[in-house]
PDB file with one MODEL, atoms N, CA, C and O in Angstrom:
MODEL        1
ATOM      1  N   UNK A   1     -16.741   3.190  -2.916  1.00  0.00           N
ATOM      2  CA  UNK A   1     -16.799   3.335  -1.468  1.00  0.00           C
ATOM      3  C   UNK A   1     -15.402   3.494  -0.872  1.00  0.00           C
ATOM      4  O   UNK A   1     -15.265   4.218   0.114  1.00  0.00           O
ATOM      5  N   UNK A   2     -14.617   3.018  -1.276  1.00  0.00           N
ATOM      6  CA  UNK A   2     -12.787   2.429  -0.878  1.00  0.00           C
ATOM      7  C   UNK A   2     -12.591   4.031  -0.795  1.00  0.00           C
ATOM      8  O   UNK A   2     -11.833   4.162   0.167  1.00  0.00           O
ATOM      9  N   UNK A   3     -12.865   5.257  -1.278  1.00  0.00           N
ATOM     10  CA  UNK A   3     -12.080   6.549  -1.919  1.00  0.00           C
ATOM     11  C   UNK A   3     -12.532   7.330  -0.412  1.00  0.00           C
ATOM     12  O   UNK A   3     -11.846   8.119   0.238  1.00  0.00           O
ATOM     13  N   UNK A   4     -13.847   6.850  -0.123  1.00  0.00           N
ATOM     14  CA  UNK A   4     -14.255   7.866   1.330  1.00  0.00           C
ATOM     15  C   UNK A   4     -13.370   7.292   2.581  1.00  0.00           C
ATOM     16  O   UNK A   4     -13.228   7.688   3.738  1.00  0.00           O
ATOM     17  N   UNK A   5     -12.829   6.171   1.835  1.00  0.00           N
ATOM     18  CA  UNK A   5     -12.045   5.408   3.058  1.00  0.00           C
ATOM     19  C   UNK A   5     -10.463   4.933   3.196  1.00  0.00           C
ATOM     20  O   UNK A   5      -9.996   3.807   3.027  1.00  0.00           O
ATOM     21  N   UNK A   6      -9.863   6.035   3.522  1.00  0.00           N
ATOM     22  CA  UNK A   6      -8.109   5.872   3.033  1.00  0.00           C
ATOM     23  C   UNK A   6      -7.324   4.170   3.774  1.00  0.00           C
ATOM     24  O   UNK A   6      -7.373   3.872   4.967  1.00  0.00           O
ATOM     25  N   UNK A   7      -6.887   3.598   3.037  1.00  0.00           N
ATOM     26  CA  UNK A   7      -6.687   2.337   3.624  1.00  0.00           C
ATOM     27  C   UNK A   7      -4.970   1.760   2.432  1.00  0.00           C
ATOM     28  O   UNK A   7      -4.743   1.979   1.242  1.00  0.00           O
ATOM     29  N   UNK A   8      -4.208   1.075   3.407  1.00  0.00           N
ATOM     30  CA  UNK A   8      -2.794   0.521   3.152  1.00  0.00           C
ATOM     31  C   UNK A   8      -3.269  -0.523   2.768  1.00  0.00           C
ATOM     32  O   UNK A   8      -4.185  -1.103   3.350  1.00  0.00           O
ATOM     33  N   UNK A   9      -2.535  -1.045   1.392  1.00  0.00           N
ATOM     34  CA  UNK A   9      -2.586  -2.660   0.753  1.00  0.00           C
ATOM     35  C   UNK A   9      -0.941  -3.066   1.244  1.00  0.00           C
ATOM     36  O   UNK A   9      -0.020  -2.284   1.007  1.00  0.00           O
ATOM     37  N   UNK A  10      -0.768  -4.087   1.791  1.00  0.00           N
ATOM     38  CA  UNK A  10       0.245  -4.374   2.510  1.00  0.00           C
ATOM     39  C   UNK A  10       0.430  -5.589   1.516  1.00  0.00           C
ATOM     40  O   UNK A  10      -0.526  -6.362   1.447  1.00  0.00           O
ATOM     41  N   UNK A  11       1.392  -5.819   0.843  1.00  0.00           N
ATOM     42  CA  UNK A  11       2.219  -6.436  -0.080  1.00  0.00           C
ATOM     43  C   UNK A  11       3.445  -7.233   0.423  1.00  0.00           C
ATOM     44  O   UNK A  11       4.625  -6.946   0.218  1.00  0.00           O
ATOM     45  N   UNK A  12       2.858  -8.504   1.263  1.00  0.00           N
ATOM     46  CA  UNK A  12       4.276  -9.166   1.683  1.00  0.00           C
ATOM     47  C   UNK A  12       5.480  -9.508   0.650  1.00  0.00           C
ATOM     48  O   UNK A  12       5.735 -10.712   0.648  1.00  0.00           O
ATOM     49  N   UNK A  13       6.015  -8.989   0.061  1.00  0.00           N
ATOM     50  CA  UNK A  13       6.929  -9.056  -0.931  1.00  0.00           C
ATOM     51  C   UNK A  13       8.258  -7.848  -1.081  1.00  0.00           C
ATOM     52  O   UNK A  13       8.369  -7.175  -2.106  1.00  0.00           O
ATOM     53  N   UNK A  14       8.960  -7.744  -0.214  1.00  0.00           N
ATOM     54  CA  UNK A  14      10.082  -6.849   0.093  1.00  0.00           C
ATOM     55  C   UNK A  14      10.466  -6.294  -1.651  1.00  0.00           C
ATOM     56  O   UNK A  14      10.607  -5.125  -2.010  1.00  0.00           O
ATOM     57  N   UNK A  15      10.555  -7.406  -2.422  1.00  0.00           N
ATOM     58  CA  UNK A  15      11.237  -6.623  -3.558  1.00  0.00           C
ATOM     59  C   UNK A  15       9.915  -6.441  -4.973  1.00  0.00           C
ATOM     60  O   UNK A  15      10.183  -6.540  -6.170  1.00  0.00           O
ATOM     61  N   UNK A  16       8.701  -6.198  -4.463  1.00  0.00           N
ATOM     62  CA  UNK A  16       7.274  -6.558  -4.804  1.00  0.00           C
ATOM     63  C   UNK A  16       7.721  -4.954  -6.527  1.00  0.00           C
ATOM     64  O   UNK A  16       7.888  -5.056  -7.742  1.00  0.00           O
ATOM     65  N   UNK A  17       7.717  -4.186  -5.883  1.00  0.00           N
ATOM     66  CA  UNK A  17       7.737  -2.899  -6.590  1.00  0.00           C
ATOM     67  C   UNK A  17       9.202  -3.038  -7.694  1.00  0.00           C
ATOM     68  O   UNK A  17       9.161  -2.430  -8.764  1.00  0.00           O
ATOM     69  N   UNK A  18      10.419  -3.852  -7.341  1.00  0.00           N
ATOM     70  CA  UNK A  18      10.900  -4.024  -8.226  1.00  0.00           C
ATOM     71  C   UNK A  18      11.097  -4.811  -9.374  1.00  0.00           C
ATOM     72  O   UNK A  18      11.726  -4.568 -10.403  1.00  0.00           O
ATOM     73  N   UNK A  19      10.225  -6.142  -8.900  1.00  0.00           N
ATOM     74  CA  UNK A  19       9.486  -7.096  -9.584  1.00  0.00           C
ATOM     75  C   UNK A  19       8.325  -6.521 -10.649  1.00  0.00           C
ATOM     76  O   UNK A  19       8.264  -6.840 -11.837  1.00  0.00           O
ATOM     77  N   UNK A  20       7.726  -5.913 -10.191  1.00  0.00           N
ATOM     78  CA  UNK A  20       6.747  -4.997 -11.304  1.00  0.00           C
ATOM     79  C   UNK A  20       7.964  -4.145 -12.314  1.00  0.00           C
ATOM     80  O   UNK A  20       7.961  -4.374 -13.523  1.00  0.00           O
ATOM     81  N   UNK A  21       8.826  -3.313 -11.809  1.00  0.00           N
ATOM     82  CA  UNK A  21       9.223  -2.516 -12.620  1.00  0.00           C
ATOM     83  C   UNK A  21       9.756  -3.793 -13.561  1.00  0.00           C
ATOM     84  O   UNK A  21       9.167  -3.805 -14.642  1.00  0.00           O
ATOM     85  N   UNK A  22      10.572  -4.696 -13.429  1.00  0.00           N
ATOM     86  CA  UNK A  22      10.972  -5.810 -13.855  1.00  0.00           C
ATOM     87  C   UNK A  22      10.589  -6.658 -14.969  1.00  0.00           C
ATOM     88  O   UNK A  22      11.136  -7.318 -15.852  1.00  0.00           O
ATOM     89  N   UNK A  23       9.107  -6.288 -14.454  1.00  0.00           N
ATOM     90  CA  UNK A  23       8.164  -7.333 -15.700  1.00  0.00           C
ATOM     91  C   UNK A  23       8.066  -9.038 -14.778  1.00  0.00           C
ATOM     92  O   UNK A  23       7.897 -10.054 -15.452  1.00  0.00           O
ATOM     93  N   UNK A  24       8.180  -9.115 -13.420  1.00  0.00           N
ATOM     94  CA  UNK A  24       8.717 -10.359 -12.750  1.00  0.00           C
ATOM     95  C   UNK A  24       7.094 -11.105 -12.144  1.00  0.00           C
ATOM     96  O   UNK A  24       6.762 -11.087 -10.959  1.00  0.00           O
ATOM     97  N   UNK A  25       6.383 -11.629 -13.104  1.00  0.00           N
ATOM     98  CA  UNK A  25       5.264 -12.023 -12.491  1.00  0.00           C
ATOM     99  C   UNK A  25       4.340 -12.208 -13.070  1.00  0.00           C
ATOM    100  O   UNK A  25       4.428 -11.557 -14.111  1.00  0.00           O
ATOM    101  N   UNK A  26       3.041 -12.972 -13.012  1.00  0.00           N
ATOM    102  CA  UNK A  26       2.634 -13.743 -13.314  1.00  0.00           C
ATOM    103  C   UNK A  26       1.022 -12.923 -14.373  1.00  0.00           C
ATOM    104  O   UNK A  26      -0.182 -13.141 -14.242  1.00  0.00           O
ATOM    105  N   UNK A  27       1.531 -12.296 -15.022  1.00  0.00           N
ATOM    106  CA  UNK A  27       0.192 -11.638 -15.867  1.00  0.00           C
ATOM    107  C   UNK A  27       0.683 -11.179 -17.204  1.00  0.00           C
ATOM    108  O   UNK A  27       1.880 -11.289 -17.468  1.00  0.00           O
ATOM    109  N   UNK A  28      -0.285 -10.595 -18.191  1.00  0.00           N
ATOM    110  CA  UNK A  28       0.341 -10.488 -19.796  1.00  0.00           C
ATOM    111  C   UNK A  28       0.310  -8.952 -19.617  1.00  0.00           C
ATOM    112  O   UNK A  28       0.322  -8.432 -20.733  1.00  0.00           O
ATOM    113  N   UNK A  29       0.269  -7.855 -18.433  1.00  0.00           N
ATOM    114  CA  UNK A  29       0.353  -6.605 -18.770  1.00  0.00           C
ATOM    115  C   UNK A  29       1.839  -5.943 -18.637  1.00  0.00           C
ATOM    116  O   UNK A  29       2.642  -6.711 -18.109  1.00  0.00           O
ATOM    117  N   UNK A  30       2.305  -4.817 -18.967  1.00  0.00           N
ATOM    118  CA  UNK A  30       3.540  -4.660 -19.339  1.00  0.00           C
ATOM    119  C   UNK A  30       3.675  -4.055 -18.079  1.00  0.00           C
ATOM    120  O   UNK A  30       2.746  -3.541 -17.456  1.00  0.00           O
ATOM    121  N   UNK A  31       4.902  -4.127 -17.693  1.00  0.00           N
ATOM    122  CA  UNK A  31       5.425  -3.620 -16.417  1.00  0.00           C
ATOM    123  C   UNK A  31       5.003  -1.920 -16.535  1.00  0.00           C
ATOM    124  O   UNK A  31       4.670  -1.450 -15.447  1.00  0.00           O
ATOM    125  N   UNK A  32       4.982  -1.251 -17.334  1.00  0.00           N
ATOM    126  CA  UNK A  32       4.818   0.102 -17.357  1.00  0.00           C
ATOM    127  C   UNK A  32       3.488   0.150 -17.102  1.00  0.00           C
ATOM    128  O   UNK A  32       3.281   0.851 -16.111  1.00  0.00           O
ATOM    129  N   UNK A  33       2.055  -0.499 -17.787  1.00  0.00           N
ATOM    130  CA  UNK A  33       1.195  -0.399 -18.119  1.00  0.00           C
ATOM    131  C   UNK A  33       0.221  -0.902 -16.652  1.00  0.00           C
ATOM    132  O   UNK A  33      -0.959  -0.640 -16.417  1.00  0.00           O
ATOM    133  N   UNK A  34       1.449  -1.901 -15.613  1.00  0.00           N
ATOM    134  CA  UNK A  34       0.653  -2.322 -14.951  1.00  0.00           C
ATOM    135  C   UNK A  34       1.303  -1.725 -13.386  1.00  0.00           C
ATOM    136  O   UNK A  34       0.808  -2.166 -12.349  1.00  0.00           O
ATOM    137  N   UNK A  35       2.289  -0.832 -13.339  1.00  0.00           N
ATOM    138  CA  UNK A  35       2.733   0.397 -12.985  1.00  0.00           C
ATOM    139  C   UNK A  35       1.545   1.161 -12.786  1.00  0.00           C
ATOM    140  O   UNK A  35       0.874   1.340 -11.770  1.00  0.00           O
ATOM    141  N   UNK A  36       1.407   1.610 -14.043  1.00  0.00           N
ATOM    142  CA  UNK A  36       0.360   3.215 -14.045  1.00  0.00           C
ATOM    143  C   UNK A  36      -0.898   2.390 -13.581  1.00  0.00           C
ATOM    144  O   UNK A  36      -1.518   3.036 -12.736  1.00  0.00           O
ATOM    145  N   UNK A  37      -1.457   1.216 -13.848  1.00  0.00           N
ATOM    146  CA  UNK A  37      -2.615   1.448 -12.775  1.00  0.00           C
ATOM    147  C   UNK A  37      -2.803   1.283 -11.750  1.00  0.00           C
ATOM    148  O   UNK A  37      -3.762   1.818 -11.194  1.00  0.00           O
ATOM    149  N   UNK A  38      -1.997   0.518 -11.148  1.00  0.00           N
ATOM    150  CA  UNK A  38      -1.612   0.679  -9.294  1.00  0.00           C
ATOM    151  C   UNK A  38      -1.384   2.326  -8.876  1.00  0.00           C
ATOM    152  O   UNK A  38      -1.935   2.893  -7.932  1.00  0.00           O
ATOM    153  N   UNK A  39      -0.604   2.814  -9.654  1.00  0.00           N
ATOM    154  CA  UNK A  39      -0.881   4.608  -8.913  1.00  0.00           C
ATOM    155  C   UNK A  39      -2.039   5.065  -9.522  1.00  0.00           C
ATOM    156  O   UNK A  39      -2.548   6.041  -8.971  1.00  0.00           O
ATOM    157  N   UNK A  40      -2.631   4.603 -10.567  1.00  0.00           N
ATOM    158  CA  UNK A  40      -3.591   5.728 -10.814  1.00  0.00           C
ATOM    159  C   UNK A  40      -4.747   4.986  -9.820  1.00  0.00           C
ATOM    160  O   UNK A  40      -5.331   5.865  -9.186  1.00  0.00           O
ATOM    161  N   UNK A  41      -5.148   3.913  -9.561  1.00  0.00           N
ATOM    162  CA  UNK A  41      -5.787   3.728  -8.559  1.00  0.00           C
ATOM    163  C   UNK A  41      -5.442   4.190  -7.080  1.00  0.00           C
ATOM    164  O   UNK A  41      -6.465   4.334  -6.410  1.00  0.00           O
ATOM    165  N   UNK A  42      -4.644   4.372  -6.619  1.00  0.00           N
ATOM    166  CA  UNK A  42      -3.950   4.469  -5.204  1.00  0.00           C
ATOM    167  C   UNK A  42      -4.381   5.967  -5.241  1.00  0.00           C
ATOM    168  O   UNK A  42      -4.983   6.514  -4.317  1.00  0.00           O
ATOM    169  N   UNK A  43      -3.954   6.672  -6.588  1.00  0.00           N
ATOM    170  CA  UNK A  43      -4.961   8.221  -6.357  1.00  0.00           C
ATOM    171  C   UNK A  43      -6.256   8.186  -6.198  1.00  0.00           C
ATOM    172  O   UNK A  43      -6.949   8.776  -5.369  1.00  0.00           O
ATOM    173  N   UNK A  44      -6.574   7.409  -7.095  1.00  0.00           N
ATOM    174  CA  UNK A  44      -8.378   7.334  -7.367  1.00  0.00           C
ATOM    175  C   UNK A  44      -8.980   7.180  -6.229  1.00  0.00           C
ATOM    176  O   UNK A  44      -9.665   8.100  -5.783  1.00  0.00           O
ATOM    177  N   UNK A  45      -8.800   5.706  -5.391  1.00  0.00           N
ATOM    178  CA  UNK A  45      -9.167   5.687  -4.304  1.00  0.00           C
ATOM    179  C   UNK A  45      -8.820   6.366  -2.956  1.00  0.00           C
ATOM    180  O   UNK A  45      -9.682   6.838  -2.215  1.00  0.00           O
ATOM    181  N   UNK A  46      -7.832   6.377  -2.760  1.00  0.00           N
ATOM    182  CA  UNK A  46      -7.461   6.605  -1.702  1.00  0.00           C
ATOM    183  C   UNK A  46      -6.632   6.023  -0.753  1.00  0.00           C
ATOM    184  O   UNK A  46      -6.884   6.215   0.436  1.00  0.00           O
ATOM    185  N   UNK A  47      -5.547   5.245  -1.135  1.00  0.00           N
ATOM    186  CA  UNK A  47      -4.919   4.086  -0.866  1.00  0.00           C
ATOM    187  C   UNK A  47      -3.388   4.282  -1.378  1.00  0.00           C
ATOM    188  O   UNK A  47      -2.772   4.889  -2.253  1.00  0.00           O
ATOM    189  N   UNK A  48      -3.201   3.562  -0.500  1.00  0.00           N
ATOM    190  CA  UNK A  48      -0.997   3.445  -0.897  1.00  0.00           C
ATOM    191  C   UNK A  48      -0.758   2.147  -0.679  1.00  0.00           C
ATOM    192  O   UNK A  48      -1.426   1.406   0.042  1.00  0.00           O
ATOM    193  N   UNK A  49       0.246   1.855  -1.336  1.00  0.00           N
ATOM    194  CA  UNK A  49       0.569   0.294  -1.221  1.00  0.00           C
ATOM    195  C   UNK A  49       2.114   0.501  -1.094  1.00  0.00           C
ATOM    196  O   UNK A  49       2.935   1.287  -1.566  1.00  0.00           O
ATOM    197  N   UNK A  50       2.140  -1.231   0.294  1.00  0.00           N
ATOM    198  CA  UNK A  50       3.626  -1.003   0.747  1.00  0.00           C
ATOM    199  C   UNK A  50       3.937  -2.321   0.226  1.00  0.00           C
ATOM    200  O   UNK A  50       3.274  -3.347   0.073  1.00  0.00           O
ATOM    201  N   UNK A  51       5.197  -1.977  -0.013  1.00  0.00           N
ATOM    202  CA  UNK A  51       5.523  -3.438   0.116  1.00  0.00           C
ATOM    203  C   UNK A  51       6.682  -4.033   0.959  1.00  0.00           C
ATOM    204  O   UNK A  51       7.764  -3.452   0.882  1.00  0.00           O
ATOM    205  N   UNK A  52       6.574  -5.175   1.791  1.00  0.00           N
ATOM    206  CA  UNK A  52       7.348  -5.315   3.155  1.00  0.00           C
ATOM    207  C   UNK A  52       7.314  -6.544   2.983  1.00  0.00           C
ATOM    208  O   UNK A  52       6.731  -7.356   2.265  1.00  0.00           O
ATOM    209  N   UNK A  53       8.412  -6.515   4.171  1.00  0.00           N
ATOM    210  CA  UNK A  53       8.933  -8.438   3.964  1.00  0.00           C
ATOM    211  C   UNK A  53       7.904  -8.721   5.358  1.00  0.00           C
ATOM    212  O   UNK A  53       7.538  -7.942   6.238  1.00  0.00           O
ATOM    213  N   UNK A  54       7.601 -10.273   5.128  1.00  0.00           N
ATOM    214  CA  UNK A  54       6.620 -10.519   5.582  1.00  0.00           C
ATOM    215  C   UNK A  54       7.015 -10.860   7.276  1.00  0.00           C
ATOM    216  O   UNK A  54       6.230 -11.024   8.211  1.00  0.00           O
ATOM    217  N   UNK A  55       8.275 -10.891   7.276  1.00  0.00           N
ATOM    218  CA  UNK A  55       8.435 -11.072   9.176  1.00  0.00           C
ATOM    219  C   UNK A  55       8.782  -9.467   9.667  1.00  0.00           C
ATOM    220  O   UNK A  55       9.672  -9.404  10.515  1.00  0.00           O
ATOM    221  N   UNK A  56       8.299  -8.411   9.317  1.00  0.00           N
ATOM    222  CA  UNK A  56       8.101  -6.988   9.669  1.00  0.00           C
ATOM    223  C   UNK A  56       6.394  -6.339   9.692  1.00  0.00           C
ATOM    224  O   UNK A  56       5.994  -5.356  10.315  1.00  0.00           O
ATOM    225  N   UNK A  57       5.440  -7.459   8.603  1.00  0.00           N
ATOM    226  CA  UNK A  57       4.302  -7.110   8.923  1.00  0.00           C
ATOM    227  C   UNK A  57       3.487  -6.350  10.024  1.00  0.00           C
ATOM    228  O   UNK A  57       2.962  -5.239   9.948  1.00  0.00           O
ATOM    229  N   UNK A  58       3.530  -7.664  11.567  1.00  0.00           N
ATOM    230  CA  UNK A  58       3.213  -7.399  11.969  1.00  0.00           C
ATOM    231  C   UNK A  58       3.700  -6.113  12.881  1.00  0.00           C
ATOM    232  O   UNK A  58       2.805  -5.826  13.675  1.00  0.00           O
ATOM    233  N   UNK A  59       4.496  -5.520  12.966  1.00  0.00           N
ATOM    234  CA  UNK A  59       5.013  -4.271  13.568  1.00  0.00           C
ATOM    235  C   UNK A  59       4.779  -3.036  13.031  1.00  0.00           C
ATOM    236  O   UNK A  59       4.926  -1.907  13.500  1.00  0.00           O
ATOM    237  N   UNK A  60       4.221  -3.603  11.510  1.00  0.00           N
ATOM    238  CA  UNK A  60       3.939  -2.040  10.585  1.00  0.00           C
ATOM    239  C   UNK A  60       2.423  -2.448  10.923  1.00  0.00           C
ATOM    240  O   UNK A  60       2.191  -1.481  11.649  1.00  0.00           O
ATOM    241  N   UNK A  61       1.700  -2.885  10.926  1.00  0.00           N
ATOM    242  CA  UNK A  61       0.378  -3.032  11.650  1.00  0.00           C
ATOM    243  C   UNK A  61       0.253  -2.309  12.548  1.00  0.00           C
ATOM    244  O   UNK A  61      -0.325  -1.223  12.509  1.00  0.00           O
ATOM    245  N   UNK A  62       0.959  -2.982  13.816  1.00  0.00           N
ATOM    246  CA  UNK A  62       1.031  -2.814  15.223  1.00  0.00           C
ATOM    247  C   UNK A  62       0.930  -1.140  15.129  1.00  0.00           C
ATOM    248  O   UNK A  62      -0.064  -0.463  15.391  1.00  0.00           O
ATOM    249  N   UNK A  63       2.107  -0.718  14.727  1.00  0.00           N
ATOM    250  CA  UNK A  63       2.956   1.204  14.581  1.00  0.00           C
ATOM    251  C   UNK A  63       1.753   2.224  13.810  1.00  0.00           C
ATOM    252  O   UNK A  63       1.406   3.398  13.943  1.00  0.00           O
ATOM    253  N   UNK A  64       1.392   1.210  13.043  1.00  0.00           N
ATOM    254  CA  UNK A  64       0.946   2.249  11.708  1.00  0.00           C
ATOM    255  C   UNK A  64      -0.955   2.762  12.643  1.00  0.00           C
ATOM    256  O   UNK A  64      -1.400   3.907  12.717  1.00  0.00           O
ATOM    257  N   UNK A  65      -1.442   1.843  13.030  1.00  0.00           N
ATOM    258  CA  UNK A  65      -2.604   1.641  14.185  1.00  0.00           C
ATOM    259  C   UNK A  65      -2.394   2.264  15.408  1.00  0.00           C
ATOM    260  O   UNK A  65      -3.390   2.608  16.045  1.00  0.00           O
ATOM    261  N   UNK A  66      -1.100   2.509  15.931  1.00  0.00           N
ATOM    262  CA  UNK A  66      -0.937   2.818  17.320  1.00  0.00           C
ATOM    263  C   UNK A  66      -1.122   4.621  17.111  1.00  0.00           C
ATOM    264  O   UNK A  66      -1.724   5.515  17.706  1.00  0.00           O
ATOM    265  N   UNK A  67      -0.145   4.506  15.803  1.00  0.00           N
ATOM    266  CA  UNK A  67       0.064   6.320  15.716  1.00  0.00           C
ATOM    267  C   UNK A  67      -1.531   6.930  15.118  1.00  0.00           C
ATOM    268  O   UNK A  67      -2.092   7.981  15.428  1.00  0.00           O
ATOM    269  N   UNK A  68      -1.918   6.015  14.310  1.00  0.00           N
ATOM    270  CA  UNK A  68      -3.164   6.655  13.991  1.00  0.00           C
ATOM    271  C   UNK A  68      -3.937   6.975  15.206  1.00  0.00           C
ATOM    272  O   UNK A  68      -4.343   8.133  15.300  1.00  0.00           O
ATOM    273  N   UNK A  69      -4.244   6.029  16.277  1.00  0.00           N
ATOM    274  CA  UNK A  69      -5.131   5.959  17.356  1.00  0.00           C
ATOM    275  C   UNK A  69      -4.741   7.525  18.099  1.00  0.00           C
ATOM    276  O   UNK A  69      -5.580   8.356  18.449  1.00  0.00           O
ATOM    277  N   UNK A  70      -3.342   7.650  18.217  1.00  0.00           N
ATOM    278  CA  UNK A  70      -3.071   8.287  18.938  1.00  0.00           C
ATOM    279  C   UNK A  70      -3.303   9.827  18.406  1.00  0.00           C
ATOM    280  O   UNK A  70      -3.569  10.782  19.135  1.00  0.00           O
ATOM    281  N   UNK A  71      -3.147   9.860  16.994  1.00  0.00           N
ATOM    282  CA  UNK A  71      -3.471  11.396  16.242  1.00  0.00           C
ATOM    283  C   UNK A  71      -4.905  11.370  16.239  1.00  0.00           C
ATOM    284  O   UNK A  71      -5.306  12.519  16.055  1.00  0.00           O
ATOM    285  N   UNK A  72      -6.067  10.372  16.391  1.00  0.00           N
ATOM    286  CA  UNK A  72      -7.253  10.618  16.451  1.00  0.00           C
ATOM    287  C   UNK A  72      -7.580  11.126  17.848  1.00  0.00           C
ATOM    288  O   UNK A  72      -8.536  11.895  17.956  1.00  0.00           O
ATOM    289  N   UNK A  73      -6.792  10.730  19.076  1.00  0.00           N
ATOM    290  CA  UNK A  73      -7.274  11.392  20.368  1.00  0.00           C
ATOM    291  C   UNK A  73      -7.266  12.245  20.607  1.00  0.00           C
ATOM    292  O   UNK A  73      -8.231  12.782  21.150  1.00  0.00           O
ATOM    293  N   UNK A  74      -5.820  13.028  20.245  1.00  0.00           N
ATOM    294  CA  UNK A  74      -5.227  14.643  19.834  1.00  0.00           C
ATOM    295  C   UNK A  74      -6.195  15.578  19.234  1.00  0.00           C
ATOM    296  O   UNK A  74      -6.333  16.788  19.407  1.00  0.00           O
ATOM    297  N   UNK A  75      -7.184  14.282  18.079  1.00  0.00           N
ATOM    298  CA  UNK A  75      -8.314  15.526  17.699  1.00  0.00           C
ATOM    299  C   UNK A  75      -7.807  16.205  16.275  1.00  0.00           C
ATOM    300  O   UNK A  75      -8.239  17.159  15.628  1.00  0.00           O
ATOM    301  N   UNK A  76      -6.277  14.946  15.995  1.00  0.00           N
ATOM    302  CA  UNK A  76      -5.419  15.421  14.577  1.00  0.00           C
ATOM    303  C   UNK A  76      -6.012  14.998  13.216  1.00  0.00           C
ATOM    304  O   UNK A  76      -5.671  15.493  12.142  1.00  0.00           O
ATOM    305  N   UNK A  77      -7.052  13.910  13.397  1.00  0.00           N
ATOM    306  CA  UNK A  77      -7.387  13.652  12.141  1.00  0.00           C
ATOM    307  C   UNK A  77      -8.774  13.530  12.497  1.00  0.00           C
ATOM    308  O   UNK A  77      -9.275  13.414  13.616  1.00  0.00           O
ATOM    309  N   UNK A  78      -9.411  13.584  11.154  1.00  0.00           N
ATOM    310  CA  UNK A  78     -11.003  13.548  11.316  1.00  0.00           C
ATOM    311  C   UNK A  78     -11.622  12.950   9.611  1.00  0.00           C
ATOM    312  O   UNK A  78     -12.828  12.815   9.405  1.00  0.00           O
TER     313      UNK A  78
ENDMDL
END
């Protein structure tokens, strides 16, 4: 269902993506291995993942919602 529906995984963790490349965290899959399935899902479904420090959240919320609203009135996205 997630793929008909494009949607942001918001990752409070500023250095989240270099921690993966890293190997920095808490699972037995290899940083490469657990790499490729975060993008190959993010294609699959339909989804991107950010990763942001967590006292900027709410403004990439706020921005990311405001501009969408505003390209849907325009008649820019469908």
């Amino acid at each position: 269902r997630a793929s008909k529906h494009p949607f942001t995984l918001l990752v409070e963790d500023l250095e989240g993506y270099q921690k993966i490349l890293n190997g920095k965290y808490r699972s037995q899959y290899k940083p490469q291995s657990l790499l490729g399935s975060l993008k190959t899902f993010e294609v699959r479904y339909n989804f991107s993942t950010v990763f942001i420090n967590p006292s900027a959240t709410g403004n990439y919320i706020y921005h990311h919602f405001h501009y969408m609203a505003r390209e849907l009135l325009k008649g820019g996205l469908v």
